[in-house]
N, CA, C and O atoms as CSV, one atom per row, in Angstrom:
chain,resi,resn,atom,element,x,y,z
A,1,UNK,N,N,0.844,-1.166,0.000
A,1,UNK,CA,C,0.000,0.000,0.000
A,1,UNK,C,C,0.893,1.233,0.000
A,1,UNK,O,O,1.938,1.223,0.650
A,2,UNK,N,N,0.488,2.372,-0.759
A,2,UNK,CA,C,1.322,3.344,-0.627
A,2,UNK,C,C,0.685,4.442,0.344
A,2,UNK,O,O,-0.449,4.477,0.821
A,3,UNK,N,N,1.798,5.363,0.501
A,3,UNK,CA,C,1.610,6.364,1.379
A,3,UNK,C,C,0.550,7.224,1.542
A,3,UNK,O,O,0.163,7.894,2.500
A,4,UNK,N,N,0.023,7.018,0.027
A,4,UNK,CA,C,-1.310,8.153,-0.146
A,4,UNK,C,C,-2.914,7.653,-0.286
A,4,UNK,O,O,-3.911,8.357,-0.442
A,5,UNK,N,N,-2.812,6.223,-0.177
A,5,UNK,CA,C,-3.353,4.697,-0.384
A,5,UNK,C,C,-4.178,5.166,1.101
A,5,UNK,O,O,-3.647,5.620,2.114
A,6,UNK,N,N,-5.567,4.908,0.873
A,6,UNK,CA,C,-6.891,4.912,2.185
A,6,UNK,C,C,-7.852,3.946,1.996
A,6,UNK,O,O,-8.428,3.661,0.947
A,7,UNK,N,N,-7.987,3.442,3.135
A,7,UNK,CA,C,-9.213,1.997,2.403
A,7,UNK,C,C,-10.854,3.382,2.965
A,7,UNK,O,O,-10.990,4.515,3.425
A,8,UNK,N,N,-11.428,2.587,2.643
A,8,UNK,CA,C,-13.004,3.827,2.766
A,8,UNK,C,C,-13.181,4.052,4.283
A,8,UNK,O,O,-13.997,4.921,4.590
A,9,UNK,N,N,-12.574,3.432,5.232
A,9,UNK,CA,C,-12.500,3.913,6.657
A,9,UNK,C,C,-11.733,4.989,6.491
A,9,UNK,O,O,-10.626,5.075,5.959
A,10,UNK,N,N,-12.541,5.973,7.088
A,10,UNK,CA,C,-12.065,7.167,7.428
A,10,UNK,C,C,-11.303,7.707,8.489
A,10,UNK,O,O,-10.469,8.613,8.521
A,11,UNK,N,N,-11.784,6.930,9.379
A,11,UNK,CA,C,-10.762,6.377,10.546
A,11,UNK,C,C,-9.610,6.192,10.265
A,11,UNK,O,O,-8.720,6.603,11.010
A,12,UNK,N,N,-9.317,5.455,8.999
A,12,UNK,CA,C,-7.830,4.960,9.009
A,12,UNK,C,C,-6.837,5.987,8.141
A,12,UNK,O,O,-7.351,6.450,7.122
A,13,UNK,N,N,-5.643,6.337,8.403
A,13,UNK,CA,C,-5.236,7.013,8.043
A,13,UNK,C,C,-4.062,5.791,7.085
A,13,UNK,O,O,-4.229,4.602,7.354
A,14,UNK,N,N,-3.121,6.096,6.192
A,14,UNK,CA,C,-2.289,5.516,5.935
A,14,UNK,C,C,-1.285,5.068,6.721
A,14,UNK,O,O,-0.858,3.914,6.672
A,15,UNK,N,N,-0.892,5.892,7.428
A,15,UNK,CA,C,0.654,5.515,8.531
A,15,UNK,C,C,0.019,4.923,9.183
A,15,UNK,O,O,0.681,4.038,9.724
A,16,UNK,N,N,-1.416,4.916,9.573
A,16,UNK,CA,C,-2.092,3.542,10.692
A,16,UNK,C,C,-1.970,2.368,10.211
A,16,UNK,O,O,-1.213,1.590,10.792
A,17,UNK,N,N,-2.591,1.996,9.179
A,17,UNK,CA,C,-2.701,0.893,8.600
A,17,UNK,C,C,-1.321,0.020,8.583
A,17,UNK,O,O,-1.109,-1.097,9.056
A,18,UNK,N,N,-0.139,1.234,7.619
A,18,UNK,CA,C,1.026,0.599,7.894
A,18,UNK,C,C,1.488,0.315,9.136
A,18,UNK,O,O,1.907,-0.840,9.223
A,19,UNK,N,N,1.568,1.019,10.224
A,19,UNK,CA,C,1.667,0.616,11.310
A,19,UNK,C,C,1.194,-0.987,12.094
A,19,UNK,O,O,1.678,-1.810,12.871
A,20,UNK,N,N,0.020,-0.778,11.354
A,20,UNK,CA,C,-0.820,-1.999,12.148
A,20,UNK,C,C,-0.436,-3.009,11.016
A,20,UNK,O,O,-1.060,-4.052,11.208
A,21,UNK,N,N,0.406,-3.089,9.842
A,21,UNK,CA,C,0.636,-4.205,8.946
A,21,UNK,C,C,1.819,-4.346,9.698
A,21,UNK,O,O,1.889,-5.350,10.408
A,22,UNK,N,N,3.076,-3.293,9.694
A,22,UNK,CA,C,4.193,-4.082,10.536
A,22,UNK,C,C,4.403,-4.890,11.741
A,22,UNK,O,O,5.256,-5.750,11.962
A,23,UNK,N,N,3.479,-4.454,12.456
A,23,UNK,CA,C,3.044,-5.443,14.088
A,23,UNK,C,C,2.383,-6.701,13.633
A,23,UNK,O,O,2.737,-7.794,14.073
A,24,UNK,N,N,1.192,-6.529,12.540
A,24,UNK,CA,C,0.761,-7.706,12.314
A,24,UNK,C,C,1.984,-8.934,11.647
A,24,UNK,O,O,1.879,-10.144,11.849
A,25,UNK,N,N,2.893,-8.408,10.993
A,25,UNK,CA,C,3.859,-9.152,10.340
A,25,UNK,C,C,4.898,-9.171,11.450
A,25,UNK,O,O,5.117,-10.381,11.500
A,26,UNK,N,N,5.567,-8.700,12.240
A,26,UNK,CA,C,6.109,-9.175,13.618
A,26,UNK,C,C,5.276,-10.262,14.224
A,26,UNK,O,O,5.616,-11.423,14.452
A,27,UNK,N,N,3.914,-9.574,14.485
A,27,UNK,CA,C,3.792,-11.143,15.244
A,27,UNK,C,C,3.618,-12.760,14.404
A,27,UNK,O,O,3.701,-13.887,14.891
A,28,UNK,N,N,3.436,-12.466,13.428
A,28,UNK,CA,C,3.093,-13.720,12.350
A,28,UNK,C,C,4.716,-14.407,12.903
A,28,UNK,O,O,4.878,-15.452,13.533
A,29,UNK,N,N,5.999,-13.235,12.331
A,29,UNK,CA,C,7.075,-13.932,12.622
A,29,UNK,C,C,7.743,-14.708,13.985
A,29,UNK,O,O,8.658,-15.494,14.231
A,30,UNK,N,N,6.861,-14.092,14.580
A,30,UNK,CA,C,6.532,-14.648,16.244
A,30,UNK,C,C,5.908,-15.875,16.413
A,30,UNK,O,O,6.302,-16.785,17.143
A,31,UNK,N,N,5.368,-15.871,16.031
A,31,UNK,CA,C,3.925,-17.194,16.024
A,31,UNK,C,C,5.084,-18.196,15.336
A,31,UNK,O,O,5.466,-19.259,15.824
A,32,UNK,N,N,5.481,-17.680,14.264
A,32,UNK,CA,C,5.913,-18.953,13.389
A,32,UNK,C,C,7.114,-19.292,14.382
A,32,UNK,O,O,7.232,-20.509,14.528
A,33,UNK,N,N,7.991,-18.571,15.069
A,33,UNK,CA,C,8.931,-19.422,15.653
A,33,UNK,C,C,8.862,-19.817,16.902
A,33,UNK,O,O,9.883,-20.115,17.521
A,34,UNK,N,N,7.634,-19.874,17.448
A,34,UNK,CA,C,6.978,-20.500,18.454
A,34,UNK,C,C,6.724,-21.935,17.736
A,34,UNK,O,O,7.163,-23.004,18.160
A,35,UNK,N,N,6.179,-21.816,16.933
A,35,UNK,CA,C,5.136,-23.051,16.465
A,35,UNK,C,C,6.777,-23.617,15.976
A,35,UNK,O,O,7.069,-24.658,16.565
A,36,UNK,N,N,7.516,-23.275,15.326
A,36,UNK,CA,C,8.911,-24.205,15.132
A,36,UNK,C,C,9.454,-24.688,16.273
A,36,UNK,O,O,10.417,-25.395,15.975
A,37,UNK,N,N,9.269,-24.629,17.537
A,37,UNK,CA,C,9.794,-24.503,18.682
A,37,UNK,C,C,8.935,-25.508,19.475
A,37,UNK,O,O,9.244,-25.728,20.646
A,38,UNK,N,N,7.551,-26.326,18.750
A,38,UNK,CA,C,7.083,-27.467,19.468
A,38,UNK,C,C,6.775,-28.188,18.521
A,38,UNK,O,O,6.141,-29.215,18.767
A,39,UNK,N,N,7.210,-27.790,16.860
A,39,UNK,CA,C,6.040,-28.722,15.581
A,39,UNK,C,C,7.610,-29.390,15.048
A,39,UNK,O,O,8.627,-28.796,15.405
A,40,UNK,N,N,7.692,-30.299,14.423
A,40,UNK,CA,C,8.671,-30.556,13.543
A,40,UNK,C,C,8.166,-31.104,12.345
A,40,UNK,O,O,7.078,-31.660,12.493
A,41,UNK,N,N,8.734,-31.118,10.943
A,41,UNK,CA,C,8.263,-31.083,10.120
A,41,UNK,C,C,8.115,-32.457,9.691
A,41,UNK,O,O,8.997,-33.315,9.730
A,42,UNK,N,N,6.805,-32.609,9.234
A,42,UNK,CA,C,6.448,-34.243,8.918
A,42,UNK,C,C,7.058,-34.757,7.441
A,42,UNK,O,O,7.379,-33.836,6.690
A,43,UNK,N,N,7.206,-35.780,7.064
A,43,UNK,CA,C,7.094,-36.056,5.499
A,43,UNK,C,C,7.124,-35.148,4.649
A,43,UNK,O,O,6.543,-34.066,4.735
A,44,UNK,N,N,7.817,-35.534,3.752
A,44,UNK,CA,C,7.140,-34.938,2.012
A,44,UNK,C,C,5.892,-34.229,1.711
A,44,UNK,O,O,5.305,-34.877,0.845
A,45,UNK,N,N,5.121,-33.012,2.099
A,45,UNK,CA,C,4.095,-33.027,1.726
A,45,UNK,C,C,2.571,-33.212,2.604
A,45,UNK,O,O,1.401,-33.094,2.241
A,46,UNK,N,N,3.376,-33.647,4.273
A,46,UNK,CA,C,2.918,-33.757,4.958
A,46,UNK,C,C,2.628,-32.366,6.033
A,46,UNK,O,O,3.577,-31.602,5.856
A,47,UNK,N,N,2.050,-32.016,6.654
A,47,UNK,CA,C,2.049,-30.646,7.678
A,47,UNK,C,C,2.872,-30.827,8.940
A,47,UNK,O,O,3.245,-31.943,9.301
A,48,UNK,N,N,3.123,-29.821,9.541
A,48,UNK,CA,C,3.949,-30.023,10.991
A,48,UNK,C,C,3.352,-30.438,11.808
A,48,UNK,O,O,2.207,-30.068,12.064
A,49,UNK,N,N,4.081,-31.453,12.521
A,49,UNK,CA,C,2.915,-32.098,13.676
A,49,UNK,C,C,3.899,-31.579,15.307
A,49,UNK,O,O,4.945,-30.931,15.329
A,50,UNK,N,N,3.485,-31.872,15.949
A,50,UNK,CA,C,3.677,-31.407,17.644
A,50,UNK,C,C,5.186,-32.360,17.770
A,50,UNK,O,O,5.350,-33.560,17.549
A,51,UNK,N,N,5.878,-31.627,18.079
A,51,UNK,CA,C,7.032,-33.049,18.503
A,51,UNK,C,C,6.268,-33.666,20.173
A,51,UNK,O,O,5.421,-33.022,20.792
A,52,UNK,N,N,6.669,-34.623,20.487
A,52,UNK,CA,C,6.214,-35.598,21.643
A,52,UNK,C,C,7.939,-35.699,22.054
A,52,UNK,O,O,9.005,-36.067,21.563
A,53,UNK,N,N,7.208,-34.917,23.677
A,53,UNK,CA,C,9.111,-34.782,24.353
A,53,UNK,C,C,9.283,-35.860,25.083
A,53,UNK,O,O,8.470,-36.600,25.638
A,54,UNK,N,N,10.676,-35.873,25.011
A,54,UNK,CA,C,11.224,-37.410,25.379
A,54,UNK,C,C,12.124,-37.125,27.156
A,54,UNK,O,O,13.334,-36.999,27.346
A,55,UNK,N,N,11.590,-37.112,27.647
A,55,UNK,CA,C,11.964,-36.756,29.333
A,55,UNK,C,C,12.483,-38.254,29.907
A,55,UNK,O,O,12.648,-38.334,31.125
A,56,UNK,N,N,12.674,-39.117,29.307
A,56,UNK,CA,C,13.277,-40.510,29.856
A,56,UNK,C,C,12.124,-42.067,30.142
A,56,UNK,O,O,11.019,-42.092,29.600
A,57,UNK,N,N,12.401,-42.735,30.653
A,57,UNK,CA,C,11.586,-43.679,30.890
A,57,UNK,C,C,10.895,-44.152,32.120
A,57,UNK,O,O,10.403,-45.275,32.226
A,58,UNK,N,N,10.884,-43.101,33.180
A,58,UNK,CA,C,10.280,-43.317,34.137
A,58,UNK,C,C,8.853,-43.109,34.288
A,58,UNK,O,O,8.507,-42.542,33.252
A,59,UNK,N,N,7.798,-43.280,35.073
A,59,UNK,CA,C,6.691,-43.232,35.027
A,59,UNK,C,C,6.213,-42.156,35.214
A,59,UNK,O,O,5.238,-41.792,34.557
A,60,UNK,N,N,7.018,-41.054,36.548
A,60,UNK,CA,C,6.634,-39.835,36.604
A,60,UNK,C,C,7.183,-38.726,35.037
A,60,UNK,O,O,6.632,-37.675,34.708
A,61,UNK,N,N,8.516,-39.459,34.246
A,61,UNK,CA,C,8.409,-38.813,32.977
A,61,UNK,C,C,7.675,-39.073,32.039
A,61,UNK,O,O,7.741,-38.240,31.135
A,62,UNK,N,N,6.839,-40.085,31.840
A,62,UNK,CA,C,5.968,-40.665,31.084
A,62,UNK,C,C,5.114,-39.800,31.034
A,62,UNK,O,O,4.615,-39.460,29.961
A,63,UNK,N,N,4.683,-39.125,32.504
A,63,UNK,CA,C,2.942,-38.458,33.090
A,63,UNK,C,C,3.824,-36.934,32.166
A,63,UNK,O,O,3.223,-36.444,31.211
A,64,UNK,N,N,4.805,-36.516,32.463
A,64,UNK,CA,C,5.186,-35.404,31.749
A,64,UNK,C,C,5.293,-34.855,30.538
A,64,UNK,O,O,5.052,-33.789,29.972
A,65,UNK,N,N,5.786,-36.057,30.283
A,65,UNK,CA,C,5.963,-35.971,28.335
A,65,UNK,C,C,3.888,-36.003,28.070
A,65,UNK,O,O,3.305,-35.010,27.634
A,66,UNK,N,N,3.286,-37.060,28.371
A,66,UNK,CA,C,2.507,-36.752,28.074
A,66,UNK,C,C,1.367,-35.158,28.404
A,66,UNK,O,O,0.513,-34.790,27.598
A,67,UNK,N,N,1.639,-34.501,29.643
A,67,UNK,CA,C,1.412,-33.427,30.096
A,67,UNK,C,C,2.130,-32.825,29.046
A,67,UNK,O,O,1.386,-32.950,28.074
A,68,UNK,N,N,3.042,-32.305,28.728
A,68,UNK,CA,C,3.671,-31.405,27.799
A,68,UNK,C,C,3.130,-31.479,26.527
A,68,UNK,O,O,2.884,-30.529,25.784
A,69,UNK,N,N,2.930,-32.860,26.279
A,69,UNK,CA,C,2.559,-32.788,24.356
A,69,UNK,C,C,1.201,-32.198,24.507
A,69,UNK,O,O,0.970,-31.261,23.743
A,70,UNK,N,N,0.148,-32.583,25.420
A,70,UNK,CA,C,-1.586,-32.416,25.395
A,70,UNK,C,C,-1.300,-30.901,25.618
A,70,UNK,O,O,-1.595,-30.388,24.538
A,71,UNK,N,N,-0.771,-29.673,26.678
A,71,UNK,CA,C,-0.790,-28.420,26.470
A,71,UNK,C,C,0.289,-27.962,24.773
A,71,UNK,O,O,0.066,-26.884,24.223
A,72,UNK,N,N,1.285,-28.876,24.232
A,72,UNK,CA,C,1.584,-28.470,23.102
A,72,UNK,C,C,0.809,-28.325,21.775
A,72,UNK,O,O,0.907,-27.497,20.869
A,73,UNK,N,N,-0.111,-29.551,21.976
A,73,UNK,CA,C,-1.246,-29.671,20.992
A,73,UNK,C,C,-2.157,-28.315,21.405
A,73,UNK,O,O,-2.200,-27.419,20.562
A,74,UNK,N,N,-2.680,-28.182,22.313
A,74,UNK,CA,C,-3.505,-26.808,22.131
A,74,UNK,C,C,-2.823,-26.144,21.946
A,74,UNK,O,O,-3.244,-25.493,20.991
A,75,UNK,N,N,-1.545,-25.648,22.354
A,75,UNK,CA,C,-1.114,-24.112,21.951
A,75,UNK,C,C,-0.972,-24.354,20.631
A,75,UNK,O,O,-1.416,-23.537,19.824
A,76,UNK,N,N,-0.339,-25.500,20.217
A,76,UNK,CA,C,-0.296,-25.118,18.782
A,76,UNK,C,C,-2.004,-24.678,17.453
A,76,UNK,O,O,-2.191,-24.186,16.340
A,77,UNK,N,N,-2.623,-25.141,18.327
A,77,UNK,CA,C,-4.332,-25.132,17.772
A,77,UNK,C,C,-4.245,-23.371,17.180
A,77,UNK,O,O,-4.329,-22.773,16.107
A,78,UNK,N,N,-3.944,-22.934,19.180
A,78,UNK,CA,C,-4.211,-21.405,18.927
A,78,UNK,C,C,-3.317,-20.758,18.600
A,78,UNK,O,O,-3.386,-19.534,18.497
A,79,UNK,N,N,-2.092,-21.571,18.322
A,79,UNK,CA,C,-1.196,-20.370,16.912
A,79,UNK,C,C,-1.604,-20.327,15.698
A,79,UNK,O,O,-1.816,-19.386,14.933
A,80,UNK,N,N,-1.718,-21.734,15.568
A,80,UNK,CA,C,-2.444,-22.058,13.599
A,80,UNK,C,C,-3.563,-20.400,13.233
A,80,UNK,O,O,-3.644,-19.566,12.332
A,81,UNK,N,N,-4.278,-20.693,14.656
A,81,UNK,CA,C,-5.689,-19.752,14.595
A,81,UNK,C,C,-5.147,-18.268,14.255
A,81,UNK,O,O,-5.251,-17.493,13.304
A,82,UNK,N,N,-4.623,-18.269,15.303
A,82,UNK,CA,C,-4.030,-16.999,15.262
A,82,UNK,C,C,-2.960,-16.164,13.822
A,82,UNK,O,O,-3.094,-15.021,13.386
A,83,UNK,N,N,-2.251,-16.918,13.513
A,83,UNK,CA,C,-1.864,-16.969,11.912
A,83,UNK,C,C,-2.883,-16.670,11.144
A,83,UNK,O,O,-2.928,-15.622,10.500
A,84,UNK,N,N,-3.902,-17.656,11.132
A,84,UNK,CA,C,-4.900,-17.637,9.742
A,84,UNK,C,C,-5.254,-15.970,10.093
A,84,UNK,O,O,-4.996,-15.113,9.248
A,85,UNK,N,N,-5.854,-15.618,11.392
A,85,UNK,CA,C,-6.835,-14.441,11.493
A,85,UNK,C,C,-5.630,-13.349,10.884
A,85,UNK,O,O,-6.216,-12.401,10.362
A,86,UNK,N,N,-3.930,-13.175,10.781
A,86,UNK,CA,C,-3.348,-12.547,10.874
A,86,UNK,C,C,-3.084,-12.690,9.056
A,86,UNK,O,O,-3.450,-11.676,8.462
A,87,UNK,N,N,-2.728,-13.379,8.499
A,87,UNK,CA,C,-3.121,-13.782,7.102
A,87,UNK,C,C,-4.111,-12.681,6.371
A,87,UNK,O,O,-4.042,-11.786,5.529
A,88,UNK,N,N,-4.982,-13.257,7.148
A,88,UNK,CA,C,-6.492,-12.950,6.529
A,88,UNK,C,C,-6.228,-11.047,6.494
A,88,UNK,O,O,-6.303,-10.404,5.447
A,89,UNK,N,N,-6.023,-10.626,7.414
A,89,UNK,CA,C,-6.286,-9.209,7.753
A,89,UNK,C,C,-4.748,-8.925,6.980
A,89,UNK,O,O,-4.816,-7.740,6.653
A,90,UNK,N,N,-3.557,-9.400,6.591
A,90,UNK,CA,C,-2.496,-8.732,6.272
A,90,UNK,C,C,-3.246,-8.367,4.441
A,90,UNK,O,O,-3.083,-7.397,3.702
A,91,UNK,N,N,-4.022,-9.587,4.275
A,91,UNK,CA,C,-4.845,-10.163,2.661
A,91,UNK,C,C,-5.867,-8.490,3.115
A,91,UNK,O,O,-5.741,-7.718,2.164
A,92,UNK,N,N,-6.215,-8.241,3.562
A,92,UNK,CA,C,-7.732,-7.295,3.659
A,92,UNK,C,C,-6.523,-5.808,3.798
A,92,UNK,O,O,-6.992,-4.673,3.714
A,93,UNK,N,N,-5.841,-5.903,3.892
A,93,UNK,CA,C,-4.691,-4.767,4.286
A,93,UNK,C,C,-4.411,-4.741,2.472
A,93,UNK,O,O,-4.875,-3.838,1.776
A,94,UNK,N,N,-3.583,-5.892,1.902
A,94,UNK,CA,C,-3.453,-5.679,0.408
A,94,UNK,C,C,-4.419,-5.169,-0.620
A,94,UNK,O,O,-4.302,-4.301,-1.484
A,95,UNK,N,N,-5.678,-6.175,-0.181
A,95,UNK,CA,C,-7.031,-5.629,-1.044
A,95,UNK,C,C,-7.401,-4.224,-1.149
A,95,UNK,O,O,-8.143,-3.719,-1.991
A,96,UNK,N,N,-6.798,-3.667,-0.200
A,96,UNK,CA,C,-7.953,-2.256,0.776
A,96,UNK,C,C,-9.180,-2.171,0.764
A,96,UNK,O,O,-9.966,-1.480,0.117
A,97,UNK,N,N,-9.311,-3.080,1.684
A,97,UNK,CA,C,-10.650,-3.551,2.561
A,97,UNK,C,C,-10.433,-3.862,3.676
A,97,UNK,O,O,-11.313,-4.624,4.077
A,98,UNK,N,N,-9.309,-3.550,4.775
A,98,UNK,CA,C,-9.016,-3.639,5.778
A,98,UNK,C,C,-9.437,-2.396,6.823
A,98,UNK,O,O,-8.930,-1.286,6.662
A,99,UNK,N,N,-10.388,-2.646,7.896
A,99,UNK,CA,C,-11.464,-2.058,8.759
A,99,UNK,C,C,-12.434,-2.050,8.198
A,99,UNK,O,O,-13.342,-1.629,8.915
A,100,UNK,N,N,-12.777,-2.341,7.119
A,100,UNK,CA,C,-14.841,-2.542,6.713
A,100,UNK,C,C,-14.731,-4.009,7.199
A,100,UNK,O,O,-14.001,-4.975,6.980
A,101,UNK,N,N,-15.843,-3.699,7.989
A,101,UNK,CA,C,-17.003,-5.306,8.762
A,101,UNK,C,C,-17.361,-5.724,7.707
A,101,UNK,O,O,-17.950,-5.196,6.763
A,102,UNK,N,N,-16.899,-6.932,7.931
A,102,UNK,CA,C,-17.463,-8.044,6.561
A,102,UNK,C,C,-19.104,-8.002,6.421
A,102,UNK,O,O,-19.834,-7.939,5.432
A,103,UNK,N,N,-19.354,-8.058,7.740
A,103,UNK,CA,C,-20.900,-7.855,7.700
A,103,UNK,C,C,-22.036,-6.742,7.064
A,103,UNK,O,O,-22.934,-6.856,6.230
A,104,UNK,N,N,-21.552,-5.666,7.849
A,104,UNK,CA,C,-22.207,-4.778,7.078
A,104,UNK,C,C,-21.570,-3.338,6.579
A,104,UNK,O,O,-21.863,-2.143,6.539
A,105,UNK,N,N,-20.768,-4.019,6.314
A,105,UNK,CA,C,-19.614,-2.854,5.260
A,105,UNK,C,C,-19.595,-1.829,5.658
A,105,UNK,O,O,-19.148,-0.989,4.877
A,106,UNK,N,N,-20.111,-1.268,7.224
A,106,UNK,CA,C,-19.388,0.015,7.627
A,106,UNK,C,C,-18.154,-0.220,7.946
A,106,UNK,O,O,-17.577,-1.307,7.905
A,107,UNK,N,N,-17.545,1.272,8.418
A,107,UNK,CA,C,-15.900,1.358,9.090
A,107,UNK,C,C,-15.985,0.759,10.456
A,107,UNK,O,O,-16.759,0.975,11.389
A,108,UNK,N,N,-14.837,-0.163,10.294
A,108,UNK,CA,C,-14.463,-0.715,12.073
A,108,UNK,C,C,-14.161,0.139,12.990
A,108,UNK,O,O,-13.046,0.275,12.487
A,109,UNK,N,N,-14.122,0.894,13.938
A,109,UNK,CA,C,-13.165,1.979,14.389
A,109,UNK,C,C,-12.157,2.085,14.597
A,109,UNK,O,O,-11.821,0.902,14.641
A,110,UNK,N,N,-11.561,2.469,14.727
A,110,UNK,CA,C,-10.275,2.513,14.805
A,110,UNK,C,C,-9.606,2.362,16.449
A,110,UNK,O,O,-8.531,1.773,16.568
A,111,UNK,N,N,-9.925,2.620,17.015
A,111,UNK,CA,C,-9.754,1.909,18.263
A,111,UNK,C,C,-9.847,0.708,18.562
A,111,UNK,O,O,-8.951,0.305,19.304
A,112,UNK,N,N,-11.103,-0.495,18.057
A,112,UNK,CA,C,-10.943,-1.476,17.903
A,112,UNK,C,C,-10.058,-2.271,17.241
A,112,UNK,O,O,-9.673,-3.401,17.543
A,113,UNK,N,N,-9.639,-1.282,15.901
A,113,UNK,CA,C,-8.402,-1.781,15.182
A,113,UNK,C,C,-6.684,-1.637,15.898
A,113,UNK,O,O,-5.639,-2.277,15.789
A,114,UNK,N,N,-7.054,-0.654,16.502
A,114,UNK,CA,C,-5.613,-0.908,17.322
A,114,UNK,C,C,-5.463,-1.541,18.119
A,114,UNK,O,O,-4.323,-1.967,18.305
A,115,UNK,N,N,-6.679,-1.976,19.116
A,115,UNK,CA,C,-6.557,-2.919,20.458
A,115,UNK,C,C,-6.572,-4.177,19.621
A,115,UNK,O,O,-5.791,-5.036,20.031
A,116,UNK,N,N,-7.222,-4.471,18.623
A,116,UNK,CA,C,-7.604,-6.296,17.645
A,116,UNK,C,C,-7.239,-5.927,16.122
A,116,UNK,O,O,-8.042,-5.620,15.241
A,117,UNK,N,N,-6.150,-6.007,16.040
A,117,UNK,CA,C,-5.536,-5.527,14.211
A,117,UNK,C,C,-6.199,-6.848,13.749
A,117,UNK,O,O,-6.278,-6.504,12.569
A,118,UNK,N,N,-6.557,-7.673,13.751
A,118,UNK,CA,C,-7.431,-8.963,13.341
A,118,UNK,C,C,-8.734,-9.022,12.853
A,118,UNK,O,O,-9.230,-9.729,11.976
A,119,UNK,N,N,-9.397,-7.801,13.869
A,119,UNK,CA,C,-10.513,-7.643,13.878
A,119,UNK,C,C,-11.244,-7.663,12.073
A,119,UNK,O,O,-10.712,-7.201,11.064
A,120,UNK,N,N,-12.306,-8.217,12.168
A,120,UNK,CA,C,-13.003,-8.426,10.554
A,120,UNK,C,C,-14.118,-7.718,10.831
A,120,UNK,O,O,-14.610,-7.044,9.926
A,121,UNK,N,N,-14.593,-7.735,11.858
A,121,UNK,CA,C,-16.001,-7.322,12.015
A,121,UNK,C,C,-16.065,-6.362,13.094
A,121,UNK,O,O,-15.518,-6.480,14.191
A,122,UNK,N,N,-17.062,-5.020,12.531
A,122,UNK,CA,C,-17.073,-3.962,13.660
A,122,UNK,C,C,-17.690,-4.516,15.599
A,122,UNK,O,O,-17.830,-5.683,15.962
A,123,UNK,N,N,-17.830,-3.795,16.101
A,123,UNK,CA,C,-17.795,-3.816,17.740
A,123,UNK,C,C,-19.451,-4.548,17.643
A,123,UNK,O,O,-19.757,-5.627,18.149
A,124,UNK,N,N,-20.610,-3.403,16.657
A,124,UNK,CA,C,-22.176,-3.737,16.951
A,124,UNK,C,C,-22.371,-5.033,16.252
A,124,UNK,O,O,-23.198,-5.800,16.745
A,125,UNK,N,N,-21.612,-5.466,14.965
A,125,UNK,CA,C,-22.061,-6.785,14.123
A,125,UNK,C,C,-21.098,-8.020,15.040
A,125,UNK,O,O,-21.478,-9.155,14.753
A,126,UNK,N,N,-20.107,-7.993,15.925
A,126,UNK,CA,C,-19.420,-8.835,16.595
A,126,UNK,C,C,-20.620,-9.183,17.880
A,126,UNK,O,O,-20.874,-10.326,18.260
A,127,UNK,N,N,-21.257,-7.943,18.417
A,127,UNK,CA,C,-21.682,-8.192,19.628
A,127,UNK,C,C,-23.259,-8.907,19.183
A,127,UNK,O,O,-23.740,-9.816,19.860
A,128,UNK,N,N,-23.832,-8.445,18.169
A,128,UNK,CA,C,-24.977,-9.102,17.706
A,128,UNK,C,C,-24.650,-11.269,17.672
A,128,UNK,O,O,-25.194,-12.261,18.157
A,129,UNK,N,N,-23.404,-10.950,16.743
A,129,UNK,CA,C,-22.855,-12.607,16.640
A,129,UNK,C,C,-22.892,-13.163,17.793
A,129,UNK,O,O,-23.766,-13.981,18.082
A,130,UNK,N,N,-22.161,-12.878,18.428
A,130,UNK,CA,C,-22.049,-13.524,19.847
A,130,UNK,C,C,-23.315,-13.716,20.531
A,130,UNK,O,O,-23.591,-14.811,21.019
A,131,UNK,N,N,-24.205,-12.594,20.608
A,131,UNK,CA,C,-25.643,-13.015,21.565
A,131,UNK,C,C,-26.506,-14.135,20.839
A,131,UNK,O,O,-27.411,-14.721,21.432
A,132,UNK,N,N,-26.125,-14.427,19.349
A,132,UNK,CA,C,-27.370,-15.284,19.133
A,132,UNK,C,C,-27.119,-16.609,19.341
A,132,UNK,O,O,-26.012,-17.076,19.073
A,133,UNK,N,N,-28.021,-17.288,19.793
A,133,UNK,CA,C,-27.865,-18.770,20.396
A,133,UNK,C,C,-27.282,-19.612,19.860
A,133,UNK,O,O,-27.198,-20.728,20.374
């Protein structure tokens, strides 16, 4: 995006956006060397799976290794997650369509965009989602 480049939020100024693309791309590079740091790479063609730590052969390391892999498997859940949502919004940053609610195509605010650079959907179409059953 260039310097003079505005998506239809008016809210957003250019140096915001860029701003909020360089943090979003720090943390992606974050995430990813976390997730290198418990996944190792499977097969040919295959995806990264959780390594399973090897603490020895005793019974109380047995209870550990397995304790370690079951919290490695979730964190890794909520990095994957966290990537995609960061993806998605770096993709809505290229398009310039980054702060319009998918929902109903007003501007996100911009406050929400600085506290949740992720954010897809404004504060009233998020809080509607959530209340319905």
């Amino acid at each position: 995006m260039t310097e003079n480049n505005k998506t239809s939020n008016t809210d957003l100024d250019s140096t915001t956006i860029n701003e909020i693309k360089q943090g979003l791309i720090k943390r992606k590079e974050q995430i990813n060397k976390d997730l290198a740091e418990i996944s190792s790479a499977g097969e040919k063609g295959e995806e990264k799976k959780v390594k399973f730590p090897d603490f020895g052969d005793k019974t109380d390391e047995n209870a550990q290794e397995i304790g370690e892999y079951s919290t490695n498997l979730a964190t890794e859940k909520v990095l994957e997650s966290s990537l995609r949502d960061i993806d998605n919004a770096l993709k809505r940053i290229k398009d310039n369509t980054y702060g319009i609610c998918k929902y109903c195509k007003k501007p996100i605010g911009k406050k929400r965009l600085l506290a949740r650079s992720v954010a897809s959907a404004c504060v009233k179409c998020k809080t509607k989602l959530q209340s319905m059953p």
